[in-house]
C-alpha positions as CSV (number, residue, x, y, z in Angstrom):
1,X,-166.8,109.3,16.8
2,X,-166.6,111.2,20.3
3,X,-169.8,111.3,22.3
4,X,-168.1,112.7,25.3
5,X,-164.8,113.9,24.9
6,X,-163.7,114.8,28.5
7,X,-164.2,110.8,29.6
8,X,-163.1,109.9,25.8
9,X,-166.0,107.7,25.6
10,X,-167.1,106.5,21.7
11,X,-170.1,105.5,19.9
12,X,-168.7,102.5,19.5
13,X,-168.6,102.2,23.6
14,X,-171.6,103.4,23.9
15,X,-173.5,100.8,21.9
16,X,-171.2,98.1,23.2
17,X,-172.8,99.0,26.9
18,X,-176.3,98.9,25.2
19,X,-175.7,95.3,24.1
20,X,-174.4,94.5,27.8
21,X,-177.8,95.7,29.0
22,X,-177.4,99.3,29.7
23,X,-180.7,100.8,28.7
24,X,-180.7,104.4,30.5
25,X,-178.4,107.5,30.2
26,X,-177.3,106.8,34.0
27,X,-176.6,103.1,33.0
28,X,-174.6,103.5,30.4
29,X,-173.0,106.3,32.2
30,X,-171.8,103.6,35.3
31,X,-170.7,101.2,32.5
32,X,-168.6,103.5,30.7
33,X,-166.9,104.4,34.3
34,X,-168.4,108.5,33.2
35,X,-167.1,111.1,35.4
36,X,-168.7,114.6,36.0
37,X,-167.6,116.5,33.6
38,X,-168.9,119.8,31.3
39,X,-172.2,117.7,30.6
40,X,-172.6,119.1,27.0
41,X,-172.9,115.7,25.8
42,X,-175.7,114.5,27.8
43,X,-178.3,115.4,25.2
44,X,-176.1,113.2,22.3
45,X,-175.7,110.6,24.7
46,X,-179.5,109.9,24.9
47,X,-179.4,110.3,21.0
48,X,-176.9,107.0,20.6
49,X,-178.0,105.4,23.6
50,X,-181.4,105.2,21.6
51,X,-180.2,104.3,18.2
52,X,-178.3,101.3,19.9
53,X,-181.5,100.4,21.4
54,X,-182.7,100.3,18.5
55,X,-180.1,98.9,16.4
56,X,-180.6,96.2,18.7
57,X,-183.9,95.5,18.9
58,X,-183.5,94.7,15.0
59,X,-180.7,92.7,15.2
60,X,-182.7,90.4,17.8
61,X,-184.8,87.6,15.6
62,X,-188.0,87.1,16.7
63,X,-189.6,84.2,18.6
């Protein structure tokens, strides 16, 4: 699905940026190449960007 459709970038991008390192909204944003745009999907952005965090933190075995 569509986070941001005016730079056509995907869940799917998003969480692949997450596992590269990304861990911030403007991160992810520089990763993804993100140009200004209507903004609306700032808010959902943080939404994924956290759930891939997450995601990832539990797919990481402990030491």
């Amino acid at each position: 699905m569509y986070v941001c459709i005016c730079n056509a970038v995907s869940e799917g991008d998003i969480h692949d940026c997450v596992a590269a390192g990304a861990c911030t909204v403007r991160q992810v944003k520089n990763a993804c190449g993100w140009k200004p745009g209507c903004g609306s999907c700032t808010s959902r952005l943080a939404e994924v960007i956290g759930t891939a965090r997450l995601a990832s933190a539990l797919a990481t075995p402990a030491a």
